[in-house]
C-alpha positions in Angstrom: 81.4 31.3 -50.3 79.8 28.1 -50.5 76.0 27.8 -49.6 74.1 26.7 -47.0 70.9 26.8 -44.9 70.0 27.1 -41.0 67.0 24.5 -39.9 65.5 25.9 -36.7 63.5 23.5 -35.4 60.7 25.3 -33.6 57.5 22.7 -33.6 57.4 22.2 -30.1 57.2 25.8 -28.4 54.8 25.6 -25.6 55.3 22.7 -25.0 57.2 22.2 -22.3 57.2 25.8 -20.5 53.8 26.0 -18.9 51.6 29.1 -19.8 53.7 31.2 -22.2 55.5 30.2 -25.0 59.1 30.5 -24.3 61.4 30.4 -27.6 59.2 33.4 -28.5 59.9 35.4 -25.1 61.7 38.2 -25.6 65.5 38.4 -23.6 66.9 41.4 -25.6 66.7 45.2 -25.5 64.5 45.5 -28.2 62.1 42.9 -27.7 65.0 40.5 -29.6 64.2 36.3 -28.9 67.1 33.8 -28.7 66.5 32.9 -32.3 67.4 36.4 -33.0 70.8 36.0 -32.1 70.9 32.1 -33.3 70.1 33.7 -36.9 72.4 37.1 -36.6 75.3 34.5 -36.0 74.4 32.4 -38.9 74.3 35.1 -41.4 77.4 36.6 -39.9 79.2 32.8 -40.7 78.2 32.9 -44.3 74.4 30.4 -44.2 72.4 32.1 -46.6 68.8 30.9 -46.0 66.8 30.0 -42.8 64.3 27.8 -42.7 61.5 27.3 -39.8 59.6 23.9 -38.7 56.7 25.4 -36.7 53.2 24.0 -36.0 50.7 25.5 -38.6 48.6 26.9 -35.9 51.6 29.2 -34.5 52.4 30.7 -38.2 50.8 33.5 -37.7 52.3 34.8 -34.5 55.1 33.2 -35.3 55.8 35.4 -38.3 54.6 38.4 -36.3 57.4 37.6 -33.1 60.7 36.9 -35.6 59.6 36.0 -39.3 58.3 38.8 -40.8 61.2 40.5 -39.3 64.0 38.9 -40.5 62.6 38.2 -44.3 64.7 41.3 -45.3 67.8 39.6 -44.1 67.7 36.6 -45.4 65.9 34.0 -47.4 63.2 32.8 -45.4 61.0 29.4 -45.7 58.2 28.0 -43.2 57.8 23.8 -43.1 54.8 22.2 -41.1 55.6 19.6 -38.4 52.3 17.8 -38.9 50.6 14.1 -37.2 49.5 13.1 -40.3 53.0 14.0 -42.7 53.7 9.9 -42.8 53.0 7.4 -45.8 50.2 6.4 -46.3 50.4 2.7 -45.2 50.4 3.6 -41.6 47.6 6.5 -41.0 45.6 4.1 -40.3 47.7 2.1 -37.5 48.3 5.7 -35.6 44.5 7.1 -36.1 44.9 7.9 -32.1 48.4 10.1 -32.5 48.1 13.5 -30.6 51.5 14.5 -31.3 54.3 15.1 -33.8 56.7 11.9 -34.4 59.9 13.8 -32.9 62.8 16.0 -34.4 63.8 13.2 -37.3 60.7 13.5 -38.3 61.3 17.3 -38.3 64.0 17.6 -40.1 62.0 14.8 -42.8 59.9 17.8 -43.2 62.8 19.8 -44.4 63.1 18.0 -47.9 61.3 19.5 -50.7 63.0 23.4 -49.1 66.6 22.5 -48.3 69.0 21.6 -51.3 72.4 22.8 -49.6 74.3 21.4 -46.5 72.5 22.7 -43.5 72.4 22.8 -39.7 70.0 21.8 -37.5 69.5 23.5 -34.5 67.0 24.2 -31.5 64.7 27.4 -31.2 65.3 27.8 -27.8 69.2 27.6 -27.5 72.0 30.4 -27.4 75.2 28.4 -29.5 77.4 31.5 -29.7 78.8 32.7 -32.6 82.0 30.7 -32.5 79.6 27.3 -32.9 77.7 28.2 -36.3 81.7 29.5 -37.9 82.6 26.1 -36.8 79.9 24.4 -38.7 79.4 27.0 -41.4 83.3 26.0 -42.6 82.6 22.1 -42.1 79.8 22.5 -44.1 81.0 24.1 -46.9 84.5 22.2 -47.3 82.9 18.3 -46.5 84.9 16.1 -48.5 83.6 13.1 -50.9 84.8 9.5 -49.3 81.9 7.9 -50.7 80.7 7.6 -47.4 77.8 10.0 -45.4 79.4 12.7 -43.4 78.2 14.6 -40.4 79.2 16.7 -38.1 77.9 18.0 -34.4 78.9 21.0 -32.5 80.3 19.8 -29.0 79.7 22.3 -26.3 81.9 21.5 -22.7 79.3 20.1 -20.4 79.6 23.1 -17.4 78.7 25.8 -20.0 75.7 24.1 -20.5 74.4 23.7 -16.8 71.2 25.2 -15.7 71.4 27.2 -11.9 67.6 26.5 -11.7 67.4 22.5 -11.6 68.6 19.6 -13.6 69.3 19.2 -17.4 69.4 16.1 -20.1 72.7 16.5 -22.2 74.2 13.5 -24.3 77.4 12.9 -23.1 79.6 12.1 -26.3 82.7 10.0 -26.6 85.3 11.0 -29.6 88.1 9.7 -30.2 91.6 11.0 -30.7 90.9 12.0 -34.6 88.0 14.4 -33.0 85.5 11.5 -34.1 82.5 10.8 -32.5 82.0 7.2 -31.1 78.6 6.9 -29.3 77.3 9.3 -27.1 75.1 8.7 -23.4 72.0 10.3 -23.0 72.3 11.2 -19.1 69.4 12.5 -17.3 69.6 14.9 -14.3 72.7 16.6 -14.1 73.3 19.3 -11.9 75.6 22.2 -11.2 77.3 22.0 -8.1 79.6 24.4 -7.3 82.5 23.6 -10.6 81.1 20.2 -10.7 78.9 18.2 -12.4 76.6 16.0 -10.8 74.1 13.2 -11.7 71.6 12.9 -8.4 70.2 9.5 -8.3 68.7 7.7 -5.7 71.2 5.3 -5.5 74.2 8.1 -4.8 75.6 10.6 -6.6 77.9 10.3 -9.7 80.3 13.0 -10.6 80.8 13.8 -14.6 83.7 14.7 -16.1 82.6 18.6 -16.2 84.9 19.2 -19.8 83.3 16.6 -21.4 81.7 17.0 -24.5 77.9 17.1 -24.9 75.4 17.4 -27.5 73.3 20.2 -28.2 71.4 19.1 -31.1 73.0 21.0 -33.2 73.9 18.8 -36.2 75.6 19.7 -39.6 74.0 17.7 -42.2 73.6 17.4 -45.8 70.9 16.4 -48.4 71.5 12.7 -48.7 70.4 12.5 -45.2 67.0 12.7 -46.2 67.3 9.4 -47.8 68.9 7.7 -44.7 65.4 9.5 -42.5 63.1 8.2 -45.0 63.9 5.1 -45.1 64.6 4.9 -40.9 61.1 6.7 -40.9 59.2 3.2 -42.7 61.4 1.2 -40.7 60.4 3.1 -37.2 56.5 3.5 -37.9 57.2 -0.6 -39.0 58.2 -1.3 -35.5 56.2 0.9 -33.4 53.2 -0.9 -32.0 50.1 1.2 -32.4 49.2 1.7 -29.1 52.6 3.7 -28.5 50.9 6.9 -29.2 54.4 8.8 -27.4 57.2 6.7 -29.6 59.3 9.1 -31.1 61.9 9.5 -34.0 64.7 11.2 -32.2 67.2 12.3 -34.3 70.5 11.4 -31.8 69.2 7.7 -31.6 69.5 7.8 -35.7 72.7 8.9 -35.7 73.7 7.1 -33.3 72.4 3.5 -34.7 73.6 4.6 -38.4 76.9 5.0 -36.4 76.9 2.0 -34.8 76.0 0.0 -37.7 79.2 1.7 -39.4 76.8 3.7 -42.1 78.1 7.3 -41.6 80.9 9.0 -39.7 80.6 12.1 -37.1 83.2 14.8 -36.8 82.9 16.7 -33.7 83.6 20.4 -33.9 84.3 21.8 -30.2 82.9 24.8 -28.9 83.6 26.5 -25.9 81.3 29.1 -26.1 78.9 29.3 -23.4 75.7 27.8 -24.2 72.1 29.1 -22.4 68.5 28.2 -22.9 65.3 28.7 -21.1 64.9 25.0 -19.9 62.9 26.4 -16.3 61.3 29.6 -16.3 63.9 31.5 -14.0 65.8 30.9 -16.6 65.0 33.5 -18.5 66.3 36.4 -16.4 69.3 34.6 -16.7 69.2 34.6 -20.2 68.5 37.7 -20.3 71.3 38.9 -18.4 73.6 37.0 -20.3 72.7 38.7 -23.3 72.7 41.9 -22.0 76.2 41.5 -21.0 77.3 40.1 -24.3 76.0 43.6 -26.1 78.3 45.6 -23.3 81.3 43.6 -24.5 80.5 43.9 -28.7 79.5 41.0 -29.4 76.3 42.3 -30.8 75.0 45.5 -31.2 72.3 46.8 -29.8 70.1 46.5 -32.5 70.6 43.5 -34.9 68.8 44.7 -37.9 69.6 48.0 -37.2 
């Protein structure tokens, strides 16, 4: 079994689900979060550490909620998305910052803990177990071309719809090799009915609903950090200082190190369903899903148990 790590990327809870803070809301029988399940899946597929990007202020009940808890598991390491974690040439230009510089930055975090292939995923997103297998054997098998290799996790855009309102996926193109060749990042779409609809003002524009979208879930490996590094300079370069929002997304990376030829994306397809708390009624959904998914076996009752 080759090794390799889980990134859970988990520096933004709060901060889009007014009042509570939602990746840490429970949705299992025993008080279980979705990470729970993200990292029971992982384990079961053969990644052998996990390591968290939180805020520093949120350690502490961080750890308390799903940390301290799964140390026993598996290999456990905490990394601090921080404002002020960029060279030293620019502190001064961004003096006014408020927030963190996006997930490329978070994964830029990752470097001085991560030394195996890993995968990136979000704190607040159900994959299903089929997803991390996917990765976890991509991962561990990536072959040398002399060239940097990815991969993403492609989940079919209706088993990603929200009931409650309108979702952001990035609507991938791959090619007939099961390459990725750009992907769309559409705003807006909504379930309707077995379709899948982007509401504009304009008119409506149906979607392809078995089109593959992005998750953020991303296989990666080491060298990466280079390739951020480097984008990161060139980024804070560009960014004028009174763009105190600008952020280093890590789809637009890979998309413009794609475009310029620099690495090559395998898409691995899942068709499990995916389920996150984007809106707060969410969460009974999510809830119920999961529920379910213990009355079929799919996990026990109690993961650590």
């Amino acid at each position: 079994m080759g090794r390799a790590t889980l990134v859970i990327m988990a520096a933004g809870i709060g901060s889009r689900f007014g009042g509570g803070i939602k990746q840490l809301a429970p949705v299992g029988p025993n008080g279980e979060i979705i990470m729970d399940y993200s990292i029971y899946d992982a384990v079961r597929a053969g990644f052998d550490k996990v390591v968290f990007v939180i805020r520093r202020d949120l350690e502490e009940e961080f750890k308390k909620v799903i940390g301290d808890r799964i140390s026993g598991y598996v290999d456990v390491a905490y990394v601090y998305q921080e404002i002020s974690d960029i060279p030293d040439a620019y502190r001064e230009k961004f003096t006014g910052r408020t927030k963190p510089w996006g997930t490329g930055q978070a994964i830029l975090c990752c470097r001085d803990v991560v030394d195996s292939p890993f995968l990136v995923i979000n704190a607040d997103d159900y994959y299903g177990r089929n997803a991390f297998c996917e990765a976890y054997s991509y991962l561990t098998s990536i072959p040398d071309t002399g060239t940097i290799q990815i991969c993403m996790i492609g989940f079919v855009l209706k088993n990603t719809l929200s009931d409650n309102g309108g979702v952001t996926r990035g609507v991938c193109r791959v090619d007939g090799t099961g390459m990725l060749t750009g992907i769309t990042e559409t705003h807006n779409i909504e379930k309707d009915g077995e379709r899948a609809v982007v509401r504009q003002n304009g008119g409506d524009t149906l979607l392809d609903p078995d089109s593959p979208v992005s998750m953020n879930m991303w296989g990666l490996t080491p060298a990466f950090f280079d390739v951020l590094r480097t984008g990161f300079d060139t980024f804070l370069e560009k960014t004028p200082a009174e763009d105190l929002k600008a952020e280093y997304l890590l789809p637009t990376i890979i998309g413009e190190l794609l475009e310029a030829g620099r690495l090559s994306v395998k898409v691995l397809r899942s068709e499990d369903q995916w389920f996150g708390v984007t809106y707060k009624e969410d969460r009974e959904a999510v809830t119920r899903a999961v529920r379910e998914l213990i009355e079929k076996g799919v996990y026990p009752s109690e993961l650590y148990g």
